[in-house]
C-alpha positions in Angstrom: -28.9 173.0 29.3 -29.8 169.4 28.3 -29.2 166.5 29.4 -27.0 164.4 28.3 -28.7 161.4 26.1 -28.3 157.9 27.7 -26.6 154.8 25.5 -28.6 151.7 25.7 -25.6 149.8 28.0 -26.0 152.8 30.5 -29.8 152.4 30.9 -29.1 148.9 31.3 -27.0 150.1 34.5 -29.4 152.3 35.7 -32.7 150.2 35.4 -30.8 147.2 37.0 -29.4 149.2 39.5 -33.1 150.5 40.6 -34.5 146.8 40.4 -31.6 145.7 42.9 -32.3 149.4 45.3 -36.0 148.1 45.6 -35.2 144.8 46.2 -32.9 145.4 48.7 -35.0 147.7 50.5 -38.6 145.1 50.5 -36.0 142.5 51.4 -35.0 145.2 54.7 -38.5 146.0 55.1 -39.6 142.3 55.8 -36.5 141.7 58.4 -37.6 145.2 59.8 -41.1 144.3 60.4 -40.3 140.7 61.8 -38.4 142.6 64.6 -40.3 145.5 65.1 -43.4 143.3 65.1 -42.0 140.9 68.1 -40.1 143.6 69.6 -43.1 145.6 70.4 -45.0 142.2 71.8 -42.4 142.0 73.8 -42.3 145.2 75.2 -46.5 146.3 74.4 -45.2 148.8 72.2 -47.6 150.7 70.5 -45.2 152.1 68.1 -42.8 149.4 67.6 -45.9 147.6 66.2 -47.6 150.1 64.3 -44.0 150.8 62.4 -43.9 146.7 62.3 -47.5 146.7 60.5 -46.4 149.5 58.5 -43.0 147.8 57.3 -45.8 144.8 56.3 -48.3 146.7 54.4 -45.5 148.0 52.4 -44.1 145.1 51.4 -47.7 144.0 50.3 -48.2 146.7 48.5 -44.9 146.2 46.0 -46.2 142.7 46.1 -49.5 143.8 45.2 -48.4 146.1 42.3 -45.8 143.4 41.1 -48.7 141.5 40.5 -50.8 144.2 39.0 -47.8 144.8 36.4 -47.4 141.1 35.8 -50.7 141.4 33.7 -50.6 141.7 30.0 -52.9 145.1 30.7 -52.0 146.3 33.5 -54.6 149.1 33.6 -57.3 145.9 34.4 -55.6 145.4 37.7 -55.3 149.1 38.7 -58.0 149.8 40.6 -58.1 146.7 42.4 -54.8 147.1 43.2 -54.9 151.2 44.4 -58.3 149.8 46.4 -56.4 146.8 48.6 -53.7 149.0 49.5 -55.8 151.8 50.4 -58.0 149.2 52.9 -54.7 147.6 54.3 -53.5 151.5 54.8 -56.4 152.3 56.7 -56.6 148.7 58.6 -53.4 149.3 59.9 -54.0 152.8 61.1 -57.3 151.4 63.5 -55.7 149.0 64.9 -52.3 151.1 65.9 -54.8 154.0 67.0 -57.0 151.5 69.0 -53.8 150.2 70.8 -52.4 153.5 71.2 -55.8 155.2 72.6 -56.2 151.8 75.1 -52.6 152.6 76.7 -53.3 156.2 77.0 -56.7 155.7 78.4 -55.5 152.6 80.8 -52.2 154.1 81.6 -50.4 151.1 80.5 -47.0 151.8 80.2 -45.0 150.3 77.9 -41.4 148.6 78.7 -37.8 150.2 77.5 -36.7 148.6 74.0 -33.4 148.5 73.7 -34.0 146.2 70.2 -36.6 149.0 68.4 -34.1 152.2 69.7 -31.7 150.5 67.4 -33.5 149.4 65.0 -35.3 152.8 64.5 -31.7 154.3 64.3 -30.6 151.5 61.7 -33.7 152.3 60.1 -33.1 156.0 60.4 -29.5 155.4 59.1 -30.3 153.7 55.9 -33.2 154.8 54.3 -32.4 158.5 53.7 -29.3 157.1 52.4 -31.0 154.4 50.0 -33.6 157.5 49.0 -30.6 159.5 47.8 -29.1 156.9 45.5 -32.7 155.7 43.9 -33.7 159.8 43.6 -30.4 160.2 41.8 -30.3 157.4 39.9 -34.2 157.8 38.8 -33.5 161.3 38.1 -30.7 160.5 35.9 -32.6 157.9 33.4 -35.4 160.2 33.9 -38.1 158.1 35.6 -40.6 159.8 37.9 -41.5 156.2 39.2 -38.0 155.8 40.7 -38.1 159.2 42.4 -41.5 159.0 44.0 -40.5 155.7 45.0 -37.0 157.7 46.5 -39.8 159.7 48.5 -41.5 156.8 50.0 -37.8 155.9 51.1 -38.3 159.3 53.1 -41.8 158.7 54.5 -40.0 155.5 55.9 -37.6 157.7 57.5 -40.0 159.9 59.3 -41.9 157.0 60.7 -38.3 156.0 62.2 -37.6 158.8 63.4 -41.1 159.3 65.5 -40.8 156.1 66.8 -36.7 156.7 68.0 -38.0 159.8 69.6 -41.0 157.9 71.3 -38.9 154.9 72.3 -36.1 156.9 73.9 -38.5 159.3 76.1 -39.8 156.4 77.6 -36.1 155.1 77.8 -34.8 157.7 79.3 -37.2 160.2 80.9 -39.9 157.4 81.9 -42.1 159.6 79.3 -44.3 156.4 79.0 -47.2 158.2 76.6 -44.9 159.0 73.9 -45.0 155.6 72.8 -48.8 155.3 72.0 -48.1 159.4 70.5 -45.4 158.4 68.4 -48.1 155.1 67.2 -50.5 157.7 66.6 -48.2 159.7 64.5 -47.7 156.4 62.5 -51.5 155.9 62.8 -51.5 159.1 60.8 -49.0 158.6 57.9 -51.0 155.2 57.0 -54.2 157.4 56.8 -52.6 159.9 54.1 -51.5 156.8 52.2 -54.4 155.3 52.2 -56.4 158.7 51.0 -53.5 159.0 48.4 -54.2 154.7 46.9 -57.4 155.1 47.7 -57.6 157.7 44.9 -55.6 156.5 42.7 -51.9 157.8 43.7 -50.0 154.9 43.0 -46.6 156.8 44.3 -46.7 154.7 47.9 -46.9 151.2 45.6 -44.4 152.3 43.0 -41.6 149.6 44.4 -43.4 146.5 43.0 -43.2 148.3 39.5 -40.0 148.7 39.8 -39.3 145.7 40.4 -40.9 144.3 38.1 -39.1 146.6 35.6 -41.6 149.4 34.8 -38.9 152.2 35.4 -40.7 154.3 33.2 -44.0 154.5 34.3 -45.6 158.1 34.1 -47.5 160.6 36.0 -51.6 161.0 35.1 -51.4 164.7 36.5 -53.2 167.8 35.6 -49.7 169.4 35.7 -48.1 166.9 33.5 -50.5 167.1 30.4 -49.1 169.3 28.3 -48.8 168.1 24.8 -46.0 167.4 22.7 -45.7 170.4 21.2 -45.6 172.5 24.0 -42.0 174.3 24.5 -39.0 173.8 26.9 -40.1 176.8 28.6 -43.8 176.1 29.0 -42.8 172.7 30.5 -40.3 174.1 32.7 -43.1 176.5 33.8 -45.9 173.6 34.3 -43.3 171.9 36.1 -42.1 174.3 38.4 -46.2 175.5 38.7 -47.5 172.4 40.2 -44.3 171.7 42.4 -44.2 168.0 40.7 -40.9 166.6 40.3 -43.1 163.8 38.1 -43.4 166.9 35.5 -39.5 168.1 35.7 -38.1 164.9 33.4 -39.3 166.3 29.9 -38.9 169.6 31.0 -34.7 169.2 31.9 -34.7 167.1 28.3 -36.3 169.9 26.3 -39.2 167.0 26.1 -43.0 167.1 27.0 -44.0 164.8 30.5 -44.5 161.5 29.2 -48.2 160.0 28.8 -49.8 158.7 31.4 -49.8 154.6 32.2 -50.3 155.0 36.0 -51.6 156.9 38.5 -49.0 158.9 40.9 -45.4 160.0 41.4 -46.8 162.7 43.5 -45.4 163.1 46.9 -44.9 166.6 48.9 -42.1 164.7 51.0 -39.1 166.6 49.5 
């Protein structure tokens, strides 16, 4: 079965309505690390400032691809761009783990955050849901950019949800090293997207595309090379082979993956 072609006013709709999901969710992100980031001063959170550094560098890094796609060649900018996130990625995680190691070495004890235990479940409360609508919406124009950026949404989700679980042990059972574990465990996702920019995976900076309109940007993937002439079948196979939802667009439409203009769309997340 194929999919339905789209009419030009419909993929109007859907582009638009991706351009509004990202900016809604970098304009959340910046609040979110504002109070996360002053929050965990507050309280010398490990956690709430390690998911309030995180909240920054991902905002930077739509920013910094934004800026890479606001180039007449993009492609010149790519490396710099993959290369700055990677180093923020990988910043951030020393300094969380530093923090964290300090507390759990100098048994310094963090205080109860009421602020970041709701903010965590707000966080944990939206995201999946604004992951949802961009993976369905990117899936139905039928751009792997939209749903790897619908997978970052998740990554997000799992960061909120270590540090809800670490905030509310110390809350509640005085479990005061869960705090600096659930940084660590932060510490940790910053370190697989840094590995992932740093070689070139542009899935964790796909927002400031977006947002800048490149809805359509492709996979560069060993999976998702098959040429033009290759069958329904064989690209249905490739696709379900490598386990790369970037692949599954030309294979639903009867259509080879597109060719490559970026780096990414690969995320193991859902």
């Amino acid at each position: 079965m194929t999919t339905p072609t789209l009419t030009t006013p419909r993929t109007a709709v859907l582009r638009r309505r991706i351009r509004w999901i990202v900016a809604a969710t970098i304009a959340y992100n910046t609040v979110e690390a504002i109070i996360a980031l002053s929050a965990g001063a507050v309280a010398s959170s490990s956690a709430l400032i390690g998911f309030g550094l995180d909240s920054v560098v991902e905002v930077g890094s739509a920013a910094a691809v934004a800026w890479q796609f606001a180039a007449p060649d993009p492609k010149k900018r790519e490396h710099l761009t993959m290369r700055m996130i990677a180093v923020a990625f990988f910043a951030l995680a020393a300094v969380v783990t530093a923090d964290a190691v300090r507390s759990l070495v100098f048994g310094a004890p963090p205080e109860t955050s009421s602020v970041g235990i709701v903010l965590a479940a707000v966080s944990l409360a939206i995201m999946p849901t604004a992951a949802w609508f961009e993976r369905k919406t990117g899936e139905e124009l039928g751009s792997p950019t939209a749903v790897a950026d619908a997978r970052q949404l998740i990554l997000c989700s799992y960061l909120s949800a270590a540090l809800l679980v670490g905030l509310l042990l110390n809350a509640t059972l005085g479990w005061w090293w869960a705090d600096p574990i659930a940084a660590i465990v932060i510490a940790g996702f910053a370190i697989r997207e840094g590995r992932e920019a740093w070689k070139g995976d542009g899935c964790c900076a796909t927002s400031g595309a977006l947002l800048h309109g490149e809805t359509d940007v492709a996979c560069e993937d060993s999976c998702c090379d098959a040429p033009a002439a290759h069958t329904t079948v064989l690209a249905a196979t490739r696709a379900d082979d490598c386990g790369d939802e970037c692949c599954t667009a030309g294979a639903s439409t009867g259509e080879a993956p597109p060719a490559a203009t970026n780096r990414g769309a690969r995320k193991d997340l859902l």
